[in-house]
C-alpha positions as CSV (number, residue, x, y, z in Angstrom):
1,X,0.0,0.0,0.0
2,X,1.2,3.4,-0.9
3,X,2.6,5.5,2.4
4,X,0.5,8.7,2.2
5,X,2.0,11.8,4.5
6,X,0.7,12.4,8.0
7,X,0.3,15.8,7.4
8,X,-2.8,17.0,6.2
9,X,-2.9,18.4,2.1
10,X,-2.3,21.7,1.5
11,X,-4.6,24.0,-1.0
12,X,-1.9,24.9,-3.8
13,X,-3.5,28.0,-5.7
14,X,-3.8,27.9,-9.4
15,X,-1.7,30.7,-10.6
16,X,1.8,31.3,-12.4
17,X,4.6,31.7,-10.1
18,X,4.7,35.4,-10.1
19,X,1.5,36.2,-8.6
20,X,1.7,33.6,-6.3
21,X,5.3,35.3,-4.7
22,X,4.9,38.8,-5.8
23,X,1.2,39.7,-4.3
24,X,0.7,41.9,-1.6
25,X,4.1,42.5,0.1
26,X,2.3,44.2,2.7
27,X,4.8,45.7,5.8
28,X,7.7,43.9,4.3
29,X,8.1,46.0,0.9
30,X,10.7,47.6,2.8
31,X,12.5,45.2,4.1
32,X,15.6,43.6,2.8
33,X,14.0,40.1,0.5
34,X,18.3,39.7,-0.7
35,X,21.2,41.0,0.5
36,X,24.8,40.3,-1.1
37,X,26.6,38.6,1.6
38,X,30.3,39.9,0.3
39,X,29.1,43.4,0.2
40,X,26.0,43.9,2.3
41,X,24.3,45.3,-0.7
42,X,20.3,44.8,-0.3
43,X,17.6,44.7,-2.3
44,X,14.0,45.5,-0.4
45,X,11.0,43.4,-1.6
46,X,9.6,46.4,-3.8
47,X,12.6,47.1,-5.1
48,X,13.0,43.7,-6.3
49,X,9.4,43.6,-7.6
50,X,10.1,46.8,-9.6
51,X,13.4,45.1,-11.1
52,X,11.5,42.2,-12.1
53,X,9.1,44.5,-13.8
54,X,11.4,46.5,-15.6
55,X,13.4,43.0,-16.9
56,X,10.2,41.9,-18.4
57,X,9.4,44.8,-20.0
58,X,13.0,45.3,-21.5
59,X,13.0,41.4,-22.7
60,X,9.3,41.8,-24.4
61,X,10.9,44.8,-26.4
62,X,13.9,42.3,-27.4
63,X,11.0,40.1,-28.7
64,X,10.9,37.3,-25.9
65,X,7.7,35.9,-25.0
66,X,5.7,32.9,-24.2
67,X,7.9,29.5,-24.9
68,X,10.7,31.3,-25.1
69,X,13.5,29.9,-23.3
70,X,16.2,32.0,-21.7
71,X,19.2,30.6,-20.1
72,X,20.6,32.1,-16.9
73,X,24.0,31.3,-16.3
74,X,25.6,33.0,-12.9
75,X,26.6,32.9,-9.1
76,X,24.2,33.6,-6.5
77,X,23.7,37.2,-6.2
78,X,20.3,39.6,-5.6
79,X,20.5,40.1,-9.1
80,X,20.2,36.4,-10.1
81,X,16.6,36.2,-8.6
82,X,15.3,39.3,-10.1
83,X,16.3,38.2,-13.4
84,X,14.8,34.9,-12.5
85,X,11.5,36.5,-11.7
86,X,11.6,38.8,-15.1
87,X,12.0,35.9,-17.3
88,X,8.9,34.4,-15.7
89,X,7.0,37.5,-15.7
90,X,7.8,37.8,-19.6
91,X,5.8,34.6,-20.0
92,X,9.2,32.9,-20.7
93,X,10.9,30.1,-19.5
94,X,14.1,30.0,-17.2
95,X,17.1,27.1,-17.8
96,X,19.4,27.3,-15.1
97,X,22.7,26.7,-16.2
98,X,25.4,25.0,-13.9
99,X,28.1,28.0,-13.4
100,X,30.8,25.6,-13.3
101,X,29.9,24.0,-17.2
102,X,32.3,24.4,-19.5
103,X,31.6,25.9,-23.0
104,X,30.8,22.1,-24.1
105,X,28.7,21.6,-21.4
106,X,26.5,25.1,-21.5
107,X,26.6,24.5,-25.9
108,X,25.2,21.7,-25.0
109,X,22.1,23.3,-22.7
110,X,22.0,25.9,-24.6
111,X,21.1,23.3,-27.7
112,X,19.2,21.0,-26.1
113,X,16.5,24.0,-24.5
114,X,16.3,25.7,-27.3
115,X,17.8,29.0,-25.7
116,X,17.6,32.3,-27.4
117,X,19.1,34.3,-24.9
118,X,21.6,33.6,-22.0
119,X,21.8,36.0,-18.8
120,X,25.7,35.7,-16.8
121,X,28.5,37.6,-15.7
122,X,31.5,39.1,-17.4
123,X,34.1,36.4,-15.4
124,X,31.8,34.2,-17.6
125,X,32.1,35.8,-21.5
126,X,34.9,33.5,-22.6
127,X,32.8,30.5,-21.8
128,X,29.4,31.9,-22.9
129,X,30.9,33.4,-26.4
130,X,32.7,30.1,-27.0
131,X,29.0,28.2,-26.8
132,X,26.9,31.1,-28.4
133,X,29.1,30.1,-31.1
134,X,28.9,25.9,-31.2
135,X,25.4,26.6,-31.0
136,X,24.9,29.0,-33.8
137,X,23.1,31.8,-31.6
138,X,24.6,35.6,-32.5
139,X,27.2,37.0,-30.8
140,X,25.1,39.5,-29.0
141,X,22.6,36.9,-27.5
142,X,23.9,38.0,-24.2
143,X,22.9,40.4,-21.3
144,X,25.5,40.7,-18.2
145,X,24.5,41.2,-14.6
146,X,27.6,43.3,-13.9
147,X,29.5,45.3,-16.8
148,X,31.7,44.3,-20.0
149,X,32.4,46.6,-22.9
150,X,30.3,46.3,-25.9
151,X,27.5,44.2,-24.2
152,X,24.2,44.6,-23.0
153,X,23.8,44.9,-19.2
154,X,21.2,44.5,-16.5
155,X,20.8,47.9,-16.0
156,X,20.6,49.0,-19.8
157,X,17.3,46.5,-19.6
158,X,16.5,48.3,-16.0
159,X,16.4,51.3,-18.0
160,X,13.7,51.1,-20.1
161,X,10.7,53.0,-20.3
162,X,8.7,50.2,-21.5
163,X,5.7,48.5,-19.8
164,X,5.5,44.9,-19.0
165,X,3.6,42.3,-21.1
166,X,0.2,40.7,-20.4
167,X,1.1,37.8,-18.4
168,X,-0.6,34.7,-20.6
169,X,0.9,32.0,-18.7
170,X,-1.1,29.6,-16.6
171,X,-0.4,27.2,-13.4
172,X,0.3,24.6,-16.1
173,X,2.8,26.0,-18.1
174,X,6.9,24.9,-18.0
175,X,8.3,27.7,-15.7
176,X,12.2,26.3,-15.4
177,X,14.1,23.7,-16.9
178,X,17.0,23.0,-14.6
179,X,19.0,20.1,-16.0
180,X,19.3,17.1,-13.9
181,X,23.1,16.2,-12.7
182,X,24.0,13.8,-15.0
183,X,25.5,11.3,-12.6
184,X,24.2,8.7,-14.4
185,X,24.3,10.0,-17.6
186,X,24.2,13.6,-19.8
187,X,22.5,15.7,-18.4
188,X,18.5,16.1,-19.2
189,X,16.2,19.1,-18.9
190,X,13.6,18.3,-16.0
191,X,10.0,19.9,-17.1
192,X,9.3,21.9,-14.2
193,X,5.3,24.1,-14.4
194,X,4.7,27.3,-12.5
195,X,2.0,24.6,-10.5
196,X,5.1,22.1,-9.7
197,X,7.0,24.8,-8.1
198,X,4.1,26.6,-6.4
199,X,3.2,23.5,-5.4
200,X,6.6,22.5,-3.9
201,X,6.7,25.8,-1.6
202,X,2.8,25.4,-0.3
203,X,4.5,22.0,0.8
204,X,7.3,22.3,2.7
205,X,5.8,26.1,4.5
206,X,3.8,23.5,6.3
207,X,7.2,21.4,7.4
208,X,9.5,24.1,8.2
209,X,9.2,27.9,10.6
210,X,10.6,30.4,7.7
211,X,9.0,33.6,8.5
212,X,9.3,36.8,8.2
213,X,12.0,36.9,10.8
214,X,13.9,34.5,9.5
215,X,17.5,35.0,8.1
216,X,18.5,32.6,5.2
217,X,21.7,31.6,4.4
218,X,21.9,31.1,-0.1
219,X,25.3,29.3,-0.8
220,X,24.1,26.7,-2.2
221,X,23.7,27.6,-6.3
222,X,20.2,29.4,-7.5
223,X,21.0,27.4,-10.9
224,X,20.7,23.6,-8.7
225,X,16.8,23.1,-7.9
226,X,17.8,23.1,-4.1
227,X,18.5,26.9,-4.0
228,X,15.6,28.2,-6.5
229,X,13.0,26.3,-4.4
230,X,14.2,26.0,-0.7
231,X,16.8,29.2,-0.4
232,X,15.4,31.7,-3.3
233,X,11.5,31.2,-3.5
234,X,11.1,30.5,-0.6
235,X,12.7,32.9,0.9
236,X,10.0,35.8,-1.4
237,X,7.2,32.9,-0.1
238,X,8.0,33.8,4.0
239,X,9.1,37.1,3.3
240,X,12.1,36.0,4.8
241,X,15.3,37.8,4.3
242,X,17.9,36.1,2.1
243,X,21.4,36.3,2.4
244,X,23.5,34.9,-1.0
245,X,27.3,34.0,-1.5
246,X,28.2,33.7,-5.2
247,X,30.7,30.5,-3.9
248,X,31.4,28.4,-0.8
249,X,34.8,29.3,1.2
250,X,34.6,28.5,4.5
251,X,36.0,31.6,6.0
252,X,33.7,33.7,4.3
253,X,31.0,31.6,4.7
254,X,31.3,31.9,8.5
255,X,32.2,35.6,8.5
256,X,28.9,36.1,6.6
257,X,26.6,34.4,8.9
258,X,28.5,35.9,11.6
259,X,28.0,39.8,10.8
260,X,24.6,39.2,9.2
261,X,23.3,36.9,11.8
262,X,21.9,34.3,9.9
263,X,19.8,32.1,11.6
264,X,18.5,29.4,8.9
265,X,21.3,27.6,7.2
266,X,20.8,25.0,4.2
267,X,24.1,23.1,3.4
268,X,25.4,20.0,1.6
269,X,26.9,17.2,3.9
270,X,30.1,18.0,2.6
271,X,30.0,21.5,4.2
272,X,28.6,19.6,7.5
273,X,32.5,18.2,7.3
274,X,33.6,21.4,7.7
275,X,31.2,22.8,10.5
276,X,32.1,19.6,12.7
277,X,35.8,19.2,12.2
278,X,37.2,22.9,11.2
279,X,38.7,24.8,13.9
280,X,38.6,27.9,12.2
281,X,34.5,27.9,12.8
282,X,35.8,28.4,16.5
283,X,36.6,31.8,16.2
284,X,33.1,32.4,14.5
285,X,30.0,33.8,16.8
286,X,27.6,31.2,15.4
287,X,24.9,31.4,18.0
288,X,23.1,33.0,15.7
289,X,21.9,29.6,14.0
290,X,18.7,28.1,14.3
291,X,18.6,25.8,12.0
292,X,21.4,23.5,9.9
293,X,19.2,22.0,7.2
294,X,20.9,19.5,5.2
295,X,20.2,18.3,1.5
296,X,21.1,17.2,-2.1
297,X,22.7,13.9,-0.2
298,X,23.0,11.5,2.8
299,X,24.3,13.0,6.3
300,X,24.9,10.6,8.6
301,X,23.5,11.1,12.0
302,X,26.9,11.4,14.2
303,X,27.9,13.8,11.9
304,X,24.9,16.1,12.3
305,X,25.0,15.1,15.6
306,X,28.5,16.6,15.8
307,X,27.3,20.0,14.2
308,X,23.9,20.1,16.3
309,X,26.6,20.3,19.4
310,X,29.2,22.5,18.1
311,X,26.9,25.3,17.2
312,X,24.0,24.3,19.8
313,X,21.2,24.1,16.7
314,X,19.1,22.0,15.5
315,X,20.3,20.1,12.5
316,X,17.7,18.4,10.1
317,X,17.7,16.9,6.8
318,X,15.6,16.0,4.0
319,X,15.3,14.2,0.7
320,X,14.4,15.5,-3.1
321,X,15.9,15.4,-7.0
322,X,15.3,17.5,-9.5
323,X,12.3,16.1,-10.9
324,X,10.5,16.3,-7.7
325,X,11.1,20.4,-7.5
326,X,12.5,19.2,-5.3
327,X,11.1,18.2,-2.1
328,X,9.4,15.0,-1.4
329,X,10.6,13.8,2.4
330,X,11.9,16.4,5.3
331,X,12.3,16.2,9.4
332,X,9.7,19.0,10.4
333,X,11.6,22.1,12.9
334,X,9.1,20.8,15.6
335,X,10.8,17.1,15.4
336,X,14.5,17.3,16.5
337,X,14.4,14.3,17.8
338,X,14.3,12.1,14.8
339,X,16.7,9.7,14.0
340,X,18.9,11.9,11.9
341,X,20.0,9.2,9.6
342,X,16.4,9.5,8.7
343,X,14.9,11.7,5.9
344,X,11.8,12.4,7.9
345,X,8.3,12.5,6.8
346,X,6.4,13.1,3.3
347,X,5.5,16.2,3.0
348,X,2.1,16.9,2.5
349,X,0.0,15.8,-1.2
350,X,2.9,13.3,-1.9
351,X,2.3,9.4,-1.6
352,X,5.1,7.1,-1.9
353,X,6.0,3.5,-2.3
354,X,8.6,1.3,-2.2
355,X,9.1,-1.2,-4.7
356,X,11.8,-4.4,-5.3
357,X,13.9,-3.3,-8.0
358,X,14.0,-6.8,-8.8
359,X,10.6,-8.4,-8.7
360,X,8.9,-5.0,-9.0
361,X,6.8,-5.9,-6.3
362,X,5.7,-3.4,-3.2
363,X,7.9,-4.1,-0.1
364,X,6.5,-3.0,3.3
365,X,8.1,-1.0,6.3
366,X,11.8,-2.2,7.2
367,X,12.7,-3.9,4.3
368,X,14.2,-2.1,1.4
369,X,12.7,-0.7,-2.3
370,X,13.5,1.7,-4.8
371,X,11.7,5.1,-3.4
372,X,8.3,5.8,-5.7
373,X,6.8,9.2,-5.4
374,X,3.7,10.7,-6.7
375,X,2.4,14.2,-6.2
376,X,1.8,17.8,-7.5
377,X,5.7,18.6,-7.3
378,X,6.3,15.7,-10.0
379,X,7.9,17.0,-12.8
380,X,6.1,16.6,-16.3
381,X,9.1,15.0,-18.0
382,X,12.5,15.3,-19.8
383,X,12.5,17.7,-22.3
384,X,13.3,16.3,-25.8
385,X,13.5,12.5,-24.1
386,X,10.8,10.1,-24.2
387,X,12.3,7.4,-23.4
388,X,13.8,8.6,-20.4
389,X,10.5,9.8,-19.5
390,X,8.9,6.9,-19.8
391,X,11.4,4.8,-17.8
392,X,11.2,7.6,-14.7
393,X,7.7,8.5,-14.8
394,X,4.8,5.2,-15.2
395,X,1.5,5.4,-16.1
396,X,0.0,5.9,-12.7
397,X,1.9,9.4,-11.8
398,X,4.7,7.7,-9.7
399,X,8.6,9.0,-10.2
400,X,11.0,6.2,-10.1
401,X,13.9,8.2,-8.1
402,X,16.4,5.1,-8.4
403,X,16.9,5.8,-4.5
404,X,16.6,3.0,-2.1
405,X,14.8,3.8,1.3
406,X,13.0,2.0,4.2
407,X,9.9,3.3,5.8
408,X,9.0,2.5,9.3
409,X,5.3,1.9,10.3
410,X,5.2,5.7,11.7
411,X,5.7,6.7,8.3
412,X,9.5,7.7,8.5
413,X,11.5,7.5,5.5
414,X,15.3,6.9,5.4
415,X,17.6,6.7,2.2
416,X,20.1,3.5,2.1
417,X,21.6,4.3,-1.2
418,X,21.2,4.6,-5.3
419,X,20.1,1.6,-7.3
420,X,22.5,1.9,-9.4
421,X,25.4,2.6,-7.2
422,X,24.9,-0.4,-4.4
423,X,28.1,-2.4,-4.5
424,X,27.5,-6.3,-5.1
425,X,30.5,-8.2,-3.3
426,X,29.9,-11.9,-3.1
427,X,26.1,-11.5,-3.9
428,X,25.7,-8.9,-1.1
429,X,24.7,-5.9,-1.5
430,X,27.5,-3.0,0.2
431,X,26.0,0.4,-0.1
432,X,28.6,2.9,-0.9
433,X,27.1,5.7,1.6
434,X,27.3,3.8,4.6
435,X,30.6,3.7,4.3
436,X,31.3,6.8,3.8
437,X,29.4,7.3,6.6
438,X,31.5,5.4,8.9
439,X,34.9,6.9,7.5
440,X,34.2,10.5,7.9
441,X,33.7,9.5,11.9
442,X,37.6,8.7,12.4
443,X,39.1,11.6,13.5
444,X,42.1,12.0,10.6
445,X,39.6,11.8,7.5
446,X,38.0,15.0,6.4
447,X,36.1,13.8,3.2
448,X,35.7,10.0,1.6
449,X,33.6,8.1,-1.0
450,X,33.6,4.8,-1.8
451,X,32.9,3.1,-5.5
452,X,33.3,-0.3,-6.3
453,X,36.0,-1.7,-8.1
454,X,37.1,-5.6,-9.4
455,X,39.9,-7.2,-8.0
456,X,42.2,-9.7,-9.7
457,X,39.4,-11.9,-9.1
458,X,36.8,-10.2,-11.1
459,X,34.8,-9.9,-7.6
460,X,33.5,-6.5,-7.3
461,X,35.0,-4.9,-4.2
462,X,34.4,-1.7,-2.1
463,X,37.3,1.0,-2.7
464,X,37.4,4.1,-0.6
465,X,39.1,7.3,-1.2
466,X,39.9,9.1,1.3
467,X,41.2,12.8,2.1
468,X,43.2,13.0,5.4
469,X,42.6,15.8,7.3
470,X,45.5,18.3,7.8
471,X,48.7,17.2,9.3
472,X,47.5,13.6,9.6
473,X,49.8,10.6,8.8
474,X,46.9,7.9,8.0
475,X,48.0,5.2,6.0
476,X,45.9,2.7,4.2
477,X,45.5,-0.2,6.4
478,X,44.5,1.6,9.4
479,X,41.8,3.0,7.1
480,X,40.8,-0.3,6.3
481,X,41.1,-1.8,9.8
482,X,39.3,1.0,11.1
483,X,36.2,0.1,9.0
484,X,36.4,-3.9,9.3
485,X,36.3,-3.7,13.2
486,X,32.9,-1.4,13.0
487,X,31.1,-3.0,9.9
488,X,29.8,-6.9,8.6
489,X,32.6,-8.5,6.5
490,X,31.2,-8.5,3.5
491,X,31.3,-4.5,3.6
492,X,35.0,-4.2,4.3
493,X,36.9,-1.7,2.5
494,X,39.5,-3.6,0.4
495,X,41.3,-1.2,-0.9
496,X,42.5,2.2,0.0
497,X,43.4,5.7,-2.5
498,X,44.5,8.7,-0.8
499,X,43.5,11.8,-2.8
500,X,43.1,15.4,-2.4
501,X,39.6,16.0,-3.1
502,X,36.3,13.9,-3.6
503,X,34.9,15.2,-7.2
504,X,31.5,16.8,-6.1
505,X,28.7,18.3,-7.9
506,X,27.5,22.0,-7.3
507,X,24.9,20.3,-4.8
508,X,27.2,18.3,-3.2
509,X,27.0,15.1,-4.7
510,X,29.5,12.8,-5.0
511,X,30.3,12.2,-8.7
512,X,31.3,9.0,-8.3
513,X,31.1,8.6,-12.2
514,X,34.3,10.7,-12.4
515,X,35.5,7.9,-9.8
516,X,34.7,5.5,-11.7
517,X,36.5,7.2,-14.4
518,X,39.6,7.5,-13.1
519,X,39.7,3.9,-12.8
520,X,39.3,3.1,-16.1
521,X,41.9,5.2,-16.8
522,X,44.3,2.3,-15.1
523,X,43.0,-0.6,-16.7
């Protein structure tokens, strides 16, 4: 049987995305809705909805409109959501472009949308001319947040006299196509309406207590679905205050939440490393913090645990993808004492199930399944990809997230690992984020994943790679010592690569397939 959520549904309103944020700012349309963490540069609420105006307007006379794509391909700043906001408001369509692609990469985006337009910053030109040009799009298809000579900037589009179109677009229409990873393969556009991401806010206000008075911490990417939904909109949903970094660095990252006393903080696990083990977030005053929410991947419980005592917070996580826009499963504020190894609850309107990968049959609570979710925050589909649509999204509504969970019979969800990434050794199944689970517990390792790899044998064996912390003198076969005394045999590390840094997405995901890469270098 399907596991419906024990909260009650929500009403989700049927209106594009702009009305839905930018009615009725009320008291707060003077208050700060961005502020640039580097500079302390803010942006009030009617300020922004005056920008957002003004883009629209500017990109109407430049003959974009309903269906049009535009591609928007920066760093967190005030800026980014404002021009995130007029795209929308022009009746066009936003593709979030990962600001670490190369030219290949964005050509490819670029292409694959169907982009006549692409929004960045002048650090950005080389890479944005070199794709305007694999793709065929002019030269001047451009519009810069900041300055460059000889191209068209944010505020020459500010400047216009112009009014804003009609809005024509509807609940139903693609707002956004972010592209999906591509840790399993390229990378696909994920058909995201203006319903699937009002629908995904209306959800998790019920999980979470964002306010008005709430502080929230943006340095997690705009472009990644995690900081558009949970950092960006719903920041303008609460009329909370949000506070943006264009990059992670950990000094600066603590200096800003320091001097702008930022109480709500979303991270990665990787930056939950940082916050446990770091000594330099000693000489930080953190008690400003609230609330360490964790996303985009797995954080194991001591290590939140670690955080939750270090900064005297609570620390919560939840689970999403893309396609789900992206929330599904959270830990509600009012429930710090969940497990933490847990991904908490479904949020309200989703049902989910859990299915044998194998047999395809429904498993019940403790055992394990591939995680199936259904709801108002499911995506439409892949754009331009049929077949990938049809192997993620059956006939009944349900996504296919290729995640492996367990439910207990309270309705709590936790993630075990990916479908595709479980390690079979000897005909058991090893799940590569347990282990890395384990590792970053001893002391000397500040970051480790695990793949699987064949020995001479041709069994398929657990590798780890580890990066020692600091100063530390760790040497393979304590490593693997250290997890065969704490773990079942058959999920013993068996062999041991000291590197300097675990390949991670923008979101914080291990890309294990440039891992696996580096293998096959060797053979």
């Amino acid at each position: 049987m399907p596991v419906r959520s024990p909260y009650a549904d929500v009403e989700i309103p049927d209106v594009p995305l702009f009305d839905f944020l930018f009615t009725d700012f009320g008291e707060r349309a003077g208050a700060p809705a961005f502020v640039d963490g580097p500079s302390g540069a803010a942006i009030t609420f009617a300020e922004l909805e005056g920008m957002v105006l003004k883009i629209a307007a500017a990109l109407s006379e430049r003959g974009i409109g309903a269906g049009d794509v535009v591609a928007l391909f920066a760093p967190n700043t005030p800026s980014y959501a404002a021009v995130f906001h007029g795209i929308l408001r022009a009746n066009a369509i936003v593709t979030s472009v990962n600001s670490l692609y190369t030219p290949g990469e964005l050509a490819h985006q670029l292409g694959d949308s169907g982009a006549k337009l692409v929004f960045t910053v002048s650090p950005f030109l080389d890479r944005v001319t070199a794709a305007l040009a694999e793709v065929g799009l002019p030269a001047d298809a451009v519009v810069v947040l900041d300055a460059a000579e000889g191209r068209t900037s944010l505020r020459d589009l500010l400047a216009t006299t112009a009014e804003p179109p009609a809005q024509t677009v509807t609940a139903g229409d693609t707002a956004v196509l972010p592209y999906s990873s591509g840790t399993t393969g390229r990378a696909k556009g994920v058909i995201l309406t203006h319903r699937n991401l009002v629908a995904n806010l209306c959800q998790i206000a019920e999980m979470g207590d964002v306010s008005s008075e709430t502080k929230i911490l943006a340095v997690l990417p705009f472009f990644h679905i995690y900081g558009m939904t949970v950092m960006m909109n719903q920041g303008l949903h609460r009329r909370a205050t949000v506070v943006t970094m264009p990059k992670f660095d950990l000094p600066e990252f603590l200096r800003v939440i320091s001097e702008h006393r930022v109480s709500r903080v979303y991270i990665a696990p990787p930056v939950a490393v940082a916050l446990a083990k770091h000594p330099i977030v000693d000489q930080y005053d953190l008690s400003c913090i609230d609330v360490v929410f964790s996303g985009a991947a797995p954080l194991d419980a001591e290590l939140g645990q670690a955080v939750a005592k270090r900064l005297n917070c609570t620390v919560l996580q939840g689970y999403g993808m893309t396609e789900l826009s992206p929330v599904s499963h959270c830990m509600p504020d009012d429930r710090p004492d969940m497990d933490l190894n847990t991904c908490g609850f479904a949020i309200p309107n989703v049902e989910s199930k859990l299915v044998d990968p194998e047999t395809g049959q429904e498993v019940g609570p403790g055992e394990r399944g591939e995680l199936w979710v259904r709801g108002p925050n499911v995506m439409s589909g892949y754009l331009n990809n049929p077949e990938a649509t049809a192997i993620t999204l059956d006939d009944e509504g349900y996504l296919h997230t290729g995640d492996v969970a367990t439910v207990t019979e309270d309705g709590v969800f936790t993630i075990v690992d990916r479908v595709k990434e479980l390690i079979k050794y000897k005909g058991y199944q090893v799940p590569p984020a347990e282990l890395e689970a384990l590792l970053l517990t001893h002391d000397e390792i500040a970051d480790a994943a695990v793949i699987g790899v064949r020995d001479a044998d041709g069994e398929e064996v657990p590798k780890a790679f580890v990066v020692r912390q600091a100063g530390a003198n760790l040497g393979a076969a304590e490593v693997m010592a250290f997890v065969a005394e704490r773990i079942a045999p058959h999920k013993k590390v068996r062999v041991v690569e000291f590197i300097d840094e675990i390949p991670k997405s923008a979101s914080g995901k291990i890309l294990r397939k440039d891992l696996r890469a580096r293998e096959a270098e060797r053979v």
